[in-house]
Structure formats: structure tokens, C-alpha cells
C-alpha beads as a LAMMPS data file, in Angstrom:
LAMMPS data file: protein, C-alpha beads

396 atoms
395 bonds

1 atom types
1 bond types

-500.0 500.0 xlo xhi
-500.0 500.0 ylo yhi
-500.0 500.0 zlo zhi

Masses

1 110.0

Atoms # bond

1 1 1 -410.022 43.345 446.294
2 1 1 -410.615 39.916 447.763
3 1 1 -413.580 38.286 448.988
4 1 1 -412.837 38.232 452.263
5 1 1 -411.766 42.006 452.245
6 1 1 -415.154 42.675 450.596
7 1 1 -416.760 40.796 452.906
8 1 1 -415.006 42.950 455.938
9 1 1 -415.963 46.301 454.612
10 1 1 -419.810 45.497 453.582
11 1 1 -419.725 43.969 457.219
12 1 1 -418.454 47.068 458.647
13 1 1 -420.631 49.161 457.134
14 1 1 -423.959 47.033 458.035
15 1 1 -423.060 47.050 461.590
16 1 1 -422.324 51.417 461.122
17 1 1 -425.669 51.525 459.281
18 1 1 -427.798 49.173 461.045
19 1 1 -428.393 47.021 458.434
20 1 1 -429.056 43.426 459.776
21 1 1 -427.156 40.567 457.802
22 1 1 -429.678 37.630 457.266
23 1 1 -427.224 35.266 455.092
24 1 1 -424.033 36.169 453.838
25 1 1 -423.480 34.383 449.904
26 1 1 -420.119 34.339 447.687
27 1 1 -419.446 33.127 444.695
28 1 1 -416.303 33.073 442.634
29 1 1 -418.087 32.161 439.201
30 1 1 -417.936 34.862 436.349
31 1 1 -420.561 37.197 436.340
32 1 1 -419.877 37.740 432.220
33 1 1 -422.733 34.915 431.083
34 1 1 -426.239 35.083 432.452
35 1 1 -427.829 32.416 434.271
36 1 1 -424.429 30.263 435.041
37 1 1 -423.833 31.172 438.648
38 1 1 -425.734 28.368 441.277
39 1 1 -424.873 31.130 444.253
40 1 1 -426.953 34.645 442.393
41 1 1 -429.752 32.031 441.259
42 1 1 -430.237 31.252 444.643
43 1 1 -429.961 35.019 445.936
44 1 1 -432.677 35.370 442.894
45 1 1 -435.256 32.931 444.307
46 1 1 -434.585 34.032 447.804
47 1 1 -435.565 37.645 447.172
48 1 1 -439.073 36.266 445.158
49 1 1 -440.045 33.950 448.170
50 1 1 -439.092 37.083 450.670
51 1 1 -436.517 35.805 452.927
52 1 1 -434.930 39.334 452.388
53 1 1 -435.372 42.309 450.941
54 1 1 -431.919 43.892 449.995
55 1 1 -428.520 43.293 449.005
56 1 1 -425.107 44.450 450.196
57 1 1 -422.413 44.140 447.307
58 1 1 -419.166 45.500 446.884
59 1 1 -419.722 47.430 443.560
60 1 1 -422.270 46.717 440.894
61 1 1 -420.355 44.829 438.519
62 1 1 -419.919 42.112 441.437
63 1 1 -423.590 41.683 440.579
64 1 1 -423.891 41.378 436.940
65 1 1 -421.804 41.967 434.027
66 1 1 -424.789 40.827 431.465
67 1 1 -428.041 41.799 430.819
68 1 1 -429.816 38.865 431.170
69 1 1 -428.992 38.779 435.255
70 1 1 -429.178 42.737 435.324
71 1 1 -432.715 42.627 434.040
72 1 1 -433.398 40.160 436.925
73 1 1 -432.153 42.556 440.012
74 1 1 -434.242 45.514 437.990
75 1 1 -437.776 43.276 437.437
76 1 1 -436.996 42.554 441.559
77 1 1 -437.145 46.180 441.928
78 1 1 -440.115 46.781 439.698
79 1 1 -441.904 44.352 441.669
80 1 1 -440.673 45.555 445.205
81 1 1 -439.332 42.580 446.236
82 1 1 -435.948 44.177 445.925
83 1 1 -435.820 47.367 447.989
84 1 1 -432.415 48.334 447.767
85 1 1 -429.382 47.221 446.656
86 1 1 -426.128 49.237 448.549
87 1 1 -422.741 49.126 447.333
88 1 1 -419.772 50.491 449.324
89 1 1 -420.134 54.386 447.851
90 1 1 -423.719 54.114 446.147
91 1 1 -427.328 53.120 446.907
92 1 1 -429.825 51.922 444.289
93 1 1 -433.486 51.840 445.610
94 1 1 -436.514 51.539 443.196
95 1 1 -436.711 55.002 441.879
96 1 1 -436.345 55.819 437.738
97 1 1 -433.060 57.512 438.047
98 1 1 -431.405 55.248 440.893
99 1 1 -432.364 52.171 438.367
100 1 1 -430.932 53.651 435.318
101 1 1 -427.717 54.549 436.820
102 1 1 -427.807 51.005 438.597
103 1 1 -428.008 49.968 434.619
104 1 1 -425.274 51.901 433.098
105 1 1 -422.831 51.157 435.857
106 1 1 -423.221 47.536 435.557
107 1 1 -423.828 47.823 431.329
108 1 1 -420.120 49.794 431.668
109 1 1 -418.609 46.758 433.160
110 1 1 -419.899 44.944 430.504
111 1 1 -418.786 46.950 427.932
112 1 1 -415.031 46.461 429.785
113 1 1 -415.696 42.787 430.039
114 1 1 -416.650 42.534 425.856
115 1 1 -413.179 44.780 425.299
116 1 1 -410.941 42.582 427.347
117 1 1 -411.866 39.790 425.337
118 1 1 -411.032 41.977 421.819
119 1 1 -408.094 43.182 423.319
120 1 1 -406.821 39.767 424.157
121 1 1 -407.631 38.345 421.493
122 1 1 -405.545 40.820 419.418
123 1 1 -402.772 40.575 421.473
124 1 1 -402.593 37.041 420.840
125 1 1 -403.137 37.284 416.530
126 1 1 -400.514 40.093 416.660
127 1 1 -398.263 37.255 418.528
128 1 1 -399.002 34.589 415.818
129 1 1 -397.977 36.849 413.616
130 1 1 -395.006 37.825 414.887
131 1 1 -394.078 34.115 414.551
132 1 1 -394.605 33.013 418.882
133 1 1 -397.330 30.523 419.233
134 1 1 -399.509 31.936 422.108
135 1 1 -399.315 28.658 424.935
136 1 1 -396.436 26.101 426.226
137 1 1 -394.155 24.837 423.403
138 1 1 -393.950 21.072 422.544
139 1 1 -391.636 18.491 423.964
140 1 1 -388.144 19.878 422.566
141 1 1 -388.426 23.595 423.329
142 1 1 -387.968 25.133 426.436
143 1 1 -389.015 29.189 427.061
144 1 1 -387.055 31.612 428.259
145 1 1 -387.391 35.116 429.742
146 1 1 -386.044 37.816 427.585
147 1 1 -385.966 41.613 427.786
148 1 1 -389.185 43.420 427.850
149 1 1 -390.723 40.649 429.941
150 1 1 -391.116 38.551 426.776
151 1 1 -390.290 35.089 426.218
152 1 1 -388.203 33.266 423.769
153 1 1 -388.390 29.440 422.805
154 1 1 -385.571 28.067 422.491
155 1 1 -384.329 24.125 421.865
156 1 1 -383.855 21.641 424.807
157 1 1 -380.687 20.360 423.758
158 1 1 -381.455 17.209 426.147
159 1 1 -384.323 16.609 424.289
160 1 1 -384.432 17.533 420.940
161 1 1 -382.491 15.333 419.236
162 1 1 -384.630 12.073 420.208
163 1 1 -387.488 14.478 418.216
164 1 1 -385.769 14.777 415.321
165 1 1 -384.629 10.850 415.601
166 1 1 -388.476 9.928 416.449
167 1 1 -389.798 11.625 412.992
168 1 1 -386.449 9.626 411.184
169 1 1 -387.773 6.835 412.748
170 1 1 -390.906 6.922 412.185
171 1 1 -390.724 8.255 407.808
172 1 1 -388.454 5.096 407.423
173 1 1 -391.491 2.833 408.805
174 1 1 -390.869 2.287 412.412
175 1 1 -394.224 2.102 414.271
176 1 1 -394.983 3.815 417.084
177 1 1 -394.782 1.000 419.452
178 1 1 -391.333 1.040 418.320
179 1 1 -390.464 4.172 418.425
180 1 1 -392.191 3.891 422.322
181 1 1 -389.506 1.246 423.148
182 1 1 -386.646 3.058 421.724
183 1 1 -387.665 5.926 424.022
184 1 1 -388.157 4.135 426.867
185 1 1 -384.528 2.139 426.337
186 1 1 -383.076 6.217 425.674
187 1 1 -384.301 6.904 429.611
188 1 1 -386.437 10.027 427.366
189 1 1 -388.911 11.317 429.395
190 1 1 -391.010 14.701 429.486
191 1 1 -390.492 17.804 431.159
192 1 1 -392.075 16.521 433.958
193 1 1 -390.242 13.329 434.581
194 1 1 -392.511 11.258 432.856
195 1 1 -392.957 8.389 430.492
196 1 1 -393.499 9.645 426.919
197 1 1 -397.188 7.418 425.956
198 1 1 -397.935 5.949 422.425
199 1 1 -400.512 8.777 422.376
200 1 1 -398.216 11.453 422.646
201 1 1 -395.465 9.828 420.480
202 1 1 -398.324 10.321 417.588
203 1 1 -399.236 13.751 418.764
204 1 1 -395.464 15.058 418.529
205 1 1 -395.451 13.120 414.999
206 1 1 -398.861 15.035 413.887
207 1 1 -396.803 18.104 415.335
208 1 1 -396.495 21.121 412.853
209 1 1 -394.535 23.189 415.056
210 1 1 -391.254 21.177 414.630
211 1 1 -390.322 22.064 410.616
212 1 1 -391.396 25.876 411.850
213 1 1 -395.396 26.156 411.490
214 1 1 -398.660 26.091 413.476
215 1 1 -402.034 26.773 413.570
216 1 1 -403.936 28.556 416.102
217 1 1 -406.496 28.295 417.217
218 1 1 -406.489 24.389 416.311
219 1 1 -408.881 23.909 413.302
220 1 1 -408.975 27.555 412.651
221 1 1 -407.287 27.473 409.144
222 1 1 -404.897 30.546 409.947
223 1 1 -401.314 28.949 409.670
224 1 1 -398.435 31.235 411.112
225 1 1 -394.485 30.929 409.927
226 1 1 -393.356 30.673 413.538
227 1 1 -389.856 32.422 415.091
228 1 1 -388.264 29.438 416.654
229 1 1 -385.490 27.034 415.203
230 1 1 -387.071 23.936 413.352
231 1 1 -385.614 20.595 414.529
232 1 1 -386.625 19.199 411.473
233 1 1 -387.539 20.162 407.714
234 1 1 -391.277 19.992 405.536
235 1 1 -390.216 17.223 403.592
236 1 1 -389.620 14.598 406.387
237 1 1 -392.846 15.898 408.641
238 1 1 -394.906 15.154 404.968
239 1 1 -393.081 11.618 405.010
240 1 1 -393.871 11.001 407.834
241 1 1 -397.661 12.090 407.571
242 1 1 -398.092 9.477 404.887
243 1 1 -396.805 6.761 407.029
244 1 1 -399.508 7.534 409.333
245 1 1 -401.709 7.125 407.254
246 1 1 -403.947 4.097 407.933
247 1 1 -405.270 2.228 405.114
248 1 1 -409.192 1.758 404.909
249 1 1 -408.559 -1.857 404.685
250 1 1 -406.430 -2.188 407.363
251 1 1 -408.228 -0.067 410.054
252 1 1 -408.298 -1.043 414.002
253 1 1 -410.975 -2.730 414.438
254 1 1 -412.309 -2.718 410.639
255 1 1 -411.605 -6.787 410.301
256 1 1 -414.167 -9.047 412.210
257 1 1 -411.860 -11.237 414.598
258 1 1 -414.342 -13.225 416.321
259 1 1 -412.417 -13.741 419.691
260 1 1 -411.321 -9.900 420.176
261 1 1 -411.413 -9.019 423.621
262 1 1 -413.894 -12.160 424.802
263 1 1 -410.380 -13.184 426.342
264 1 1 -407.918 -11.284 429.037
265 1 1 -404.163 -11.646 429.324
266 1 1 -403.867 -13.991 432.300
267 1 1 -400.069 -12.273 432.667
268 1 1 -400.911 -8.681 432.887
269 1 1 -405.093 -8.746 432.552
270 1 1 -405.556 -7.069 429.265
271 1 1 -407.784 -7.947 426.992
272 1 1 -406.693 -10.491 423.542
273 1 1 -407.114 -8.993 420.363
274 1 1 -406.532 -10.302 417.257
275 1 1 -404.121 -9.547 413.942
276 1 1 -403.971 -11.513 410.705
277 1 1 -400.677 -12.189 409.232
278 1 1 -400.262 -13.187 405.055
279 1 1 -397.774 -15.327 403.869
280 1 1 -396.399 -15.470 400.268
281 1 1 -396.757 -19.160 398.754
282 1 1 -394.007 -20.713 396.328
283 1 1 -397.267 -20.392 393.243
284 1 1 -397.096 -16.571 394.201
285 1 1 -400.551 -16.744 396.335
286 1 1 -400.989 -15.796 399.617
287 1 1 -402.270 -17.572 402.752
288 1 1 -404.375 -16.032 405.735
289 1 1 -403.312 -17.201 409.265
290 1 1 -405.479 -15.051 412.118
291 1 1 -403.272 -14.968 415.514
292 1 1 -404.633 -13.461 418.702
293 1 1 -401.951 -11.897 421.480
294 1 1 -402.151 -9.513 424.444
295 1 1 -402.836 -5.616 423.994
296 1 1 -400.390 -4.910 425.910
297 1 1 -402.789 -2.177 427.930
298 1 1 -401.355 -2.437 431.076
299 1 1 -397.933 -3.908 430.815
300 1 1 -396.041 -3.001 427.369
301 1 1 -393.610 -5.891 427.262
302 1 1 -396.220 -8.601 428.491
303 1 1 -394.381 -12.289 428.309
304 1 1 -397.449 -13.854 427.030
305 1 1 -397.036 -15.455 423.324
306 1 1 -399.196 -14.690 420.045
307 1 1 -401.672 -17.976 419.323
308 1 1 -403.660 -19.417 416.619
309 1 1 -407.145 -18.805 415.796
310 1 1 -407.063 -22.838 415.741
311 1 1 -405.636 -23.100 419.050
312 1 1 -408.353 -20.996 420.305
313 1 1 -410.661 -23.115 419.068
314 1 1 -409.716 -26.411 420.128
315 1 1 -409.230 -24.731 423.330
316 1 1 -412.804 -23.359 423.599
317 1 1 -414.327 -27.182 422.325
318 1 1 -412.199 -28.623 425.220
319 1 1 -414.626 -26.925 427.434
320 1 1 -417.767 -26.444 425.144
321 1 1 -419.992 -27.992 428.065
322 1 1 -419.277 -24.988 430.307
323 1 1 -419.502 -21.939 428.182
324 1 1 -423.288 -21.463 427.667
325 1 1 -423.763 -21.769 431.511
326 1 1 -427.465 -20.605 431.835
327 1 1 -429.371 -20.714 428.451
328 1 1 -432.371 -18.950 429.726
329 1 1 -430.053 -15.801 429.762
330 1 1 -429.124 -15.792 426.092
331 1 1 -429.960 -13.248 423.573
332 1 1 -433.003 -14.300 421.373
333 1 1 -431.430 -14.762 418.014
334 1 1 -428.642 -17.103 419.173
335 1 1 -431.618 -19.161 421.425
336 1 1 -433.842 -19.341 418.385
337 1 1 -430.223 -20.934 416.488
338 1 1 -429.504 -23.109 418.885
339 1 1 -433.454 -24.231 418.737
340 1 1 -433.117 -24.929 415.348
341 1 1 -429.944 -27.252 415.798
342 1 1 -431.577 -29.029 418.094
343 1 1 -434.687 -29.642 416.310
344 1 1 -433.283 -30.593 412.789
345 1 1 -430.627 -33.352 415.285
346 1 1 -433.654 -34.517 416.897
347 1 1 -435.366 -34.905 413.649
348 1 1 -432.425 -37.255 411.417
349 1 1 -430.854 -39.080 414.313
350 1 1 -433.342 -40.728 416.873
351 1 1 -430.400 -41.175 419.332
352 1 1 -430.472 -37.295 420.186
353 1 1 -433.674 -37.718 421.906
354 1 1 -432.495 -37.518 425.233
355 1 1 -429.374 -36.115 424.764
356 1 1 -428.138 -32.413 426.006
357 1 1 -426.964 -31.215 422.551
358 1 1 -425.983 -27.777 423.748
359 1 1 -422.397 -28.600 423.979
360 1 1 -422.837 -30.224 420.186
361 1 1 -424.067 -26.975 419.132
362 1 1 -421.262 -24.939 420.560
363 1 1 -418.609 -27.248 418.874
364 1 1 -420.613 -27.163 415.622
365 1 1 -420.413 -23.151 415.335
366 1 1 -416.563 -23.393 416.516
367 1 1 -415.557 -25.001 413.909
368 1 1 -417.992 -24.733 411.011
369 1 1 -419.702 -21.200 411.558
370 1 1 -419.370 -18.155 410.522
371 1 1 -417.179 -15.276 412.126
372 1 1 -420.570 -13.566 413.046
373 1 1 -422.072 -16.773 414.543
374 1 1 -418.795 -17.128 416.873
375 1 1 -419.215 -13.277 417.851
376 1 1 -422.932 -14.219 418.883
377 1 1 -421.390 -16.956 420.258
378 1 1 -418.510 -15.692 422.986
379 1 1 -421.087 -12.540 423.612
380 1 1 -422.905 -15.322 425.726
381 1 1 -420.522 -17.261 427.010
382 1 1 -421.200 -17.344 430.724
383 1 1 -417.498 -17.973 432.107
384 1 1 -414.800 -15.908 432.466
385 1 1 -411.518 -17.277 430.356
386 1 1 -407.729 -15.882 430.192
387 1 1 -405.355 -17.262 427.910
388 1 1 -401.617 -18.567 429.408
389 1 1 -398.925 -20.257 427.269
390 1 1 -401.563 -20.682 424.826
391 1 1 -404.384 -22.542 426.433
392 1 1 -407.239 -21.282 428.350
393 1 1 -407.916 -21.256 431.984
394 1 1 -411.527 -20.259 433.494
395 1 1 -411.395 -17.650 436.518
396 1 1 -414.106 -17.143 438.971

Bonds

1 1 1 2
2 1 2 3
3 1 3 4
4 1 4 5
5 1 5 6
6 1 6 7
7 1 7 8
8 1 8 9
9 1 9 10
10 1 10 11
11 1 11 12
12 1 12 13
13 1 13 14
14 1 14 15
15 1 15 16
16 1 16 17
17 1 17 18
18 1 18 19
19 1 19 20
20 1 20 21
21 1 21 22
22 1 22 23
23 1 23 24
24 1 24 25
25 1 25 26
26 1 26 27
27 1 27 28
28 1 28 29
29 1 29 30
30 1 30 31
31 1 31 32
32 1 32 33
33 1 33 34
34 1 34 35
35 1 35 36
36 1 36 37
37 1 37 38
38 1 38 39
39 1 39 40
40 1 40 41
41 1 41 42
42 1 42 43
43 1 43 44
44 1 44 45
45 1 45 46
46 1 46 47
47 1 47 48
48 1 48 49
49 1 49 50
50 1 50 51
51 1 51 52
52 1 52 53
53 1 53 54
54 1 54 55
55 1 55 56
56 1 56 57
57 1 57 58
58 1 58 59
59 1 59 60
60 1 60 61
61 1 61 62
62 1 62 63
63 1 63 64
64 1 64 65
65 1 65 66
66 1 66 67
67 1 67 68
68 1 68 69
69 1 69 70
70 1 70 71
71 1 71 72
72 1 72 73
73 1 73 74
74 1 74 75
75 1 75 76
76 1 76 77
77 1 77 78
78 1 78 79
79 1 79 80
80 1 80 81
81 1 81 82
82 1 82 83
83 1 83 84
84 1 84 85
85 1 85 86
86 1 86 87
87 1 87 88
88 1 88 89
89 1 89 90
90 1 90 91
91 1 91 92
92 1 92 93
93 1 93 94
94 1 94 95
95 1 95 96
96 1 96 97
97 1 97 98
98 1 98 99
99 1 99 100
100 1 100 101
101 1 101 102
102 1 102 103
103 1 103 104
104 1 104 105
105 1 105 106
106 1 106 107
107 1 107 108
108 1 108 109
109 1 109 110
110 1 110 111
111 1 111 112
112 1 112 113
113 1 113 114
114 1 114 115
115 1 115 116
116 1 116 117
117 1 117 118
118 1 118 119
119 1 119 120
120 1 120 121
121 1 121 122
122 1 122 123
123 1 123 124
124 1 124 125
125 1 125 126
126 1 126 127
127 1 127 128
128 1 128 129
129 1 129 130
130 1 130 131
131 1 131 132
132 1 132 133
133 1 133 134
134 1 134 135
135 1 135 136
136 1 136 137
137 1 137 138
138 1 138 139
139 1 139 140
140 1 140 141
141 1 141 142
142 1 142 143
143 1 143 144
144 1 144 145
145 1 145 146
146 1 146 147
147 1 147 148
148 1 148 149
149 1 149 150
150 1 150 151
151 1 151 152
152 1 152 153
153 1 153 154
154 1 154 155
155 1 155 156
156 1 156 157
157 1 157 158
158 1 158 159
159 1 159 160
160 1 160 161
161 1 161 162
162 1 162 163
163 1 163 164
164 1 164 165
165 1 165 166
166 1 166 167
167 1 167 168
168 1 168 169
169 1 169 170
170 1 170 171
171 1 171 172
172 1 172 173
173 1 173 174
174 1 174 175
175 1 175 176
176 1 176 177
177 1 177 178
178 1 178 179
179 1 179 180
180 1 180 181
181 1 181 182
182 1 182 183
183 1 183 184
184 1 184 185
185 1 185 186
186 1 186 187
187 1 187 188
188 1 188 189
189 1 189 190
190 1 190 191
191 1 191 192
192 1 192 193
193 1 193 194
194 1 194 195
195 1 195 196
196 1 196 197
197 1 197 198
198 1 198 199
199 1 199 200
200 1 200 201
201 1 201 202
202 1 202 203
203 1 203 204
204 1 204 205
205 1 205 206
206 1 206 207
207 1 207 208
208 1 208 209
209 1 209 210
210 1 210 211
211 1 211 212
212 1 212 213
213 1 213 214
214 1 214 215
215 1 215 216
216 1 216 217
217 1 217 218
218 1 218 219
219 1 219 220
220 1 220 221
221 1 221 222
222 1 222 223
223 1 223 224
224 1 224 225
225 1 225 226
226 1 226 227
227 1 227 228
228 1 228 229
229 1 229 230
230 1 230 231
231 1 231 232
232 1 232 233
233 1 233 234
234 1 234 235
235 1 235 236
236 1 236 237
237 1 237 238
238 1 238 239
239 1 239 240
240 1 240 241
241 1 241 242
242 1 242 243
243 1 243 244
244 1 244 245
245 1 245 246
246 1 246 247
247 1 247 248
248 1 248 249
249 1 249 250
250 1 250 251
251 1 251 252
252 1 252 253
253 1 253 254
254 1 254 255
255 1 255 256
256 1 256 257
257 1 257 258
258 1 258 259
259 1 259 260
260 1 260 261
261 1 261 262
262 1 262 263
263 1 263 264
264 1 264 265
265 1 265 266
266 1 266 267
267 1 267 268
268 1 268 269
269 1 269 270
270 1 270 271
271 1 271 272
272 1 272 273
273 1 273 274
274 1 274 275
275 1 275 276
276 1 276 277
277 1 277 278
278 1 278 279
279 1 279 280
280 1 280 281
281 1 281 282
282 1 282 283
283 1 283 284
284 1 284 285
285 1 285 286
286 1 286 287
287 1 287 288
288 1 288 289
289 1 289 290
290 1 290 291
291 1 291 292
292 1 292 293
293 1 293 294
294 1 294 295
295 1 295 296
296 1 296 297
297 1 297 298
298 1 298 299
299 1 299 300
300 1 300 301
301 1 301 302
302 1 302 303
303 1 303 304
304 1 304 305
305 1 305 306
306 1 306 307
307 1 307 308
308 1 308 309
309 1 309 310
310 1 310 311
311 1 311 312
312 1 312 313
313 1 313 314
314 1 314 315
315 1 315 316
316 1 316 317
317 1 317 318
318 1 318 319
319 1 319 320
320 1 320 321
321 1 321 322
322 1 322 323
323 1 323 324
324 1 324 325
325 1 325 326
326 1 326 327
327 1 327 328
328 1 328 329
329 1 329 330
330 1 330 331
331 1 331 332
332 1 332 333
333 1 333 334
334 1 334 335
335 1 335 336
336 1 336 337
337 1 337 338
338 1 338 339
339 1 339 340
340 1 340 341
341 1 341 342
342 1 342 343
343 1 343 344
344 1 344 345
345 1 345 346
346 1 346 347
347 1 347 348
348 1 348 349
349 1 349 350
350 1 350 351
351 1 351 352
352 1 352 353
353 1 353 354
354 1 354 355
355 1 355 356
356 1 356 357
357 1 357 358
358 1 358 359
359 1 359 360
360 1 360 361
361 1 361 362
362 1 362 363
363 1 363 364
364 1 364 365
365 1 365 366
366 1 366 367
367 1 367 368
368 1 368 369
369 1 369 370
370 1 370 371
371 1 371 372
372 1 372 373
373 1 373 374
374 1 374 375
375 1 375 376
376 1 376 377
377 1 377 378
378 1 378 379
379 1 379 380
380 1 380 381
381 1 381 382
382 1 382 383
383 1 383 384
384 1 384 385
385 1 385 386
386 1 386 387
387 1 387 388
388 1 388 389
389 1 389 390
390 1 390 391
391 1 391 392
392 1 392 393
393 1 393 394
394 1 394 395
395 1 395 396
């Protein structure tokens, strides 16, 4: 029945019985785990601090289905704070026998709760097993009614061969920003009319299910030979696994890149991160050039062009007087360096004297320091900057 048709009959029956309704409390939580429920808690507390003395209830398992709450309503009882508790065919007052069957009624419903969950839960192995993967099937499949009141998954011809292209794609090296475009060019969406995202490109790539396998639950270990058509075979979802594959050395985030995201895209506002590009030399060697571009967060085909470190850098001395706008706001280590530059400029060149040489300092770790000291550096800088066609412009 229905909370509000609950609500009718106990109501009914008060008003037959005499019974007067002080506050009427509902609660759609589970009564399976103890102590969860805000709504009982209260009704708990409220019977200790006597603002009533008995409770109206559909049937017993609308009270508890767990010991630890049961063993509340009965240490109530034992201490007479609860006097009675009436359900719609049954009465339990503080008597031995009324108790215990108050106990085993709501211990039953337990016991139905704990083999629901066993039941379920070996409906849905016996499913794996029979090759259908218990939940909604990736991008690519579509399910289908079929006798018995079963389903069937069968391919979205719309769809599935992009999926099969995308893992192509992607074992012959395409990345996934790539792949993203290509999409996006196709008119490919999802099932629900939207934009396929970089994070589920890599999901359907990391995607079992497609050359005929899966694991449930997720982590679990168990792999199941699924029923369904493959769109594609083992061999190309393990090629394509090992393009994925990021190596240690060239993790996100793993190189230090000095200027990462101290700078937004003045195009689109997302942040500037950096990338390091080597190029072969005639003698065989290789040289290091560090360029910095838009992340391309908000808007994926963002007009604004990659830059040099250099550029950067020039950019930033161009305006070294305004980047350290209050010193008595920087962080200790970087005020004790800049201390220490002023005192040893001080000390060989009497000209410095009376000279602000915070602006010398800031060009000085620009261009001579190390990546850490420029990270220390642009952690203080008290402007805002974006970068457009290359050069920098502040923003309030």
C-alpha cells in the first residue's frame, strides 16, 4: 500500500478507537539498516523525552526490518515509555508474549529482506552466465523485448559502425582528441542526443563488452563470455589497450612547466598549459622547445595559437614592475629570496641603495632561475594575466 493509503486507514481507525493523533511522521527511507532513517530517530527521542506514548503503524515491518532499531522500540517498552504500539490487525503492549511476537514478526521481515537480496543476487550471476550483462548496454547496442518478457541486445546499426571505426582509429595511433573531432564532424551523438565527451570516447575504448566480454560487478574478477554480437575482435581491443597506455615519462602533469595554468585563454577563458616538443638535429641530437597553448576546457576548437616558453617570458619582464603587487602578502620562502637578492645588490653595487629592486629580482628569476623558482614565482603574482595572439594582457 501507499503512504497516503496507510495514512487513511491508521487515521480511520484512531478516530473509531479514540486514539488521539499528536504528530503524524513518514518516512520513505529503508527500514533494512539500523540507525539511517532521520524521521524513526526522531520518533525515538520523542518517545524518551515523553511527547507521546504510542505508535500507530501500518504493520510491524514498517517499523524495523533490523535489530538494531527493533531493540530500540522493545528497550522503549521495557522502560514504559512506549506503551503500545498498534498496527492495523495487532496490538503490542509491554507484556512478555506481546513483545516476543512484536520480535518475530518484525525478525520475519528481516529474514524476507536478507532473501531478496540472495535471490537477486542469483538471478543476476545466473544472467552473467547465461552470457546478458545485468544493466544498460554501451553506446552501439540497443535492447529489445523478446518472448518471456526478456530482453535481447542487439546492434544499433546507426551507431555501431563509428565504434568499430573509433577502436581502428584509435590502435593505428589517433588520439582521442582526434577521434572526438572525427565524431563530432560524423554528427555521432548518444542515445540521448548528445555530444559524445573525450571521457567517454576513452571509456568505450577501455570497453570489454565490444569483442564479446565483461565483468560484473566492475573489479570483481568474474569475467562472463557474453551473448551479444561483437563489433569488434580481442586482438584490436588489446591494440588498442597498449596505445593507451601512458608512458611514466610522459604523464599529464609529470613534467614541471613553470607557467601551467598561472595563465587563462583570453578567447575562451581556459586555463594555458604547457607541452614540450623535440626536434631531431642534422648531428642526430635532439633539441627541447617548451610551448604553452589553451586547454581547450571550454571551447574545443579555441582560435588561440601555441607560444614559446621565451615569448612568455619576455612577455612577463615587459611587466615585471606589476606582478609582485603587494610583497607583504608573499609566501615566506620566496620573501626570504627576494631578501637575499636585495641584500647581496646592495652589498657589490652602491648605486642600488635607493633603488626598488623588486622588479630586478623578478627579471633575474625569469630568465636565469630555475623551473621551481618561476613556480614560486607566478604562485605570487598579484595580477590576473590572459594570453591573446601571443602576448599578455592584465584583466581586473
Amino acid at each position: 500500500m501507499s503512504i497516503d493509503s496507510q495514512l487513511k486507514e491508521m487515521t480511520n481507525m484512531a478516530k473509531r478507537d479514540g486514539l488521539e493523533i499528536v504528530e503524524i511522521k513518514q518516512e520513505s527511507h529503508s527500514a533494512k539498516q539500523s540507525g539511517q532513517r532521520p524521521v524513526f530517530l526522531q520518533l525515538i527521542e520523542d518517545l524518551r523525552n515523553d511527547k507521546f506514548n504510542g505508535i500507530l503503524t501500518w504493520a510491524p515491518d514498517r517499523l524495523s526490518r533490523n535489530a538494531g532499531d527493533l531493540g530500540s522500540l522493545v528497550d522503549l517498552m521495557d522502560s514504559t515509555k512506549l506503551a503500545q504500539i498498534r498496527t492495523f490487525s495487532q496490538s503490542f503492549s509491554n507484556n512478555p508474549n506481546e513483545k516476543f511476537l512484536l520480535m518475530i514478526l518484525c525478525s520475519q521481515a528481516k529474514l524476507e529482506n536478507d532473501n531478496r537480496a540472495v535471490n537477486v543476487k542469483r538471478g543476476i550471476r545466473a544472467k552473467c552466465e547465461m552470457g546478458w550483462r545485468p544493466c544498460m548496454p554501451p553506446l552501439g547496442y540497443f535492447t529489445r523485448a523478446s518472448t518471456g518478457g526478456a530482453r535481447d541486445v542487439i546492434i544499433d546499426e546507426g551507431r555501431a559502425p563509428y565504434i568499430t571505426r573509433m577502436f581502428e582509429m584509435s590502435s593505428a595511433g589517433k588520439s582521442g582528441r582526434h577521434i572526438k573531432q572525427w565524431l563530432i564532424d560524423n554528427n555521432v551523438r548518444t542515445r540521448g542526443d548528445k555530444m559524445i565527451h573525450l571521457s567517454m570516447i576513452y571509456r568505450i575504448l577501455n570497453n570489454s563488452f565490444y569483442y564479446g566480454e565483461f565483468e560484473y560487478p566492475a573489479g570483481s574478477g568474474k569475467w562472463y563470455k557474453g551473448n551479444h554480437q561483437p563489433l569488434i575482435d580481442k586482438q584490436l581491443f588489446e591494440k588498442v589497450q597498449k596505445q593507451l597506455v601512458v608512458p611514466e615519462k610522459s604523464k599529464w602533469g609529470a613534467k614541471e612547466f613553470p607557467f601551467r595554468r598561472f595563465l587563462k585563454c583570453a578567447s575562451c577563458g581556459s586555463t594555458i598549459v604547457g607541452e614540450e616538443v623535440f626536434k631531431l638535429r642534422k648531428d642526430g641530437g635532439r633539441n627541447r622547445h617548451v610551448y604553452y597553448h589553451c586547454s581547450r576546457q571550454v571551447q574545443y576548437d579555441c582560435p588561440e595559437p601555441f607560444v614559446k616558453e621565451s615569448v612568455i617570458v619576455q612577455e612577463l619582464i615587459r611587466i615585471s614592475d606589476r606582478l609582485l603587487t603587494d610583497p607583504t602578502k608573499l609566501e615566506p620562502g620566496l620573501r626570504q629570496a627576494i631578501d637575499r637578492y636585495i641584500a647581496m645588490m646592495r652589498s657589490t653595487h652602491a648605486t642600488y641603495a635607493k633603488k626598488d629592486l623588486l622588479p630586478g629580482y623578478v627579471k633575474y628569476v625569469l630568465e636565469r632561475g630555475s623551473d621551481f623558482e618561476k613556480t614560486r614565482l607566478v604562485r605570487n603574482v598579484g595580477i590576473n594575466l590572459t594570453v591573446r595572439n601571443r602576448c599578455l594582457i592584465s584583466v581586473d
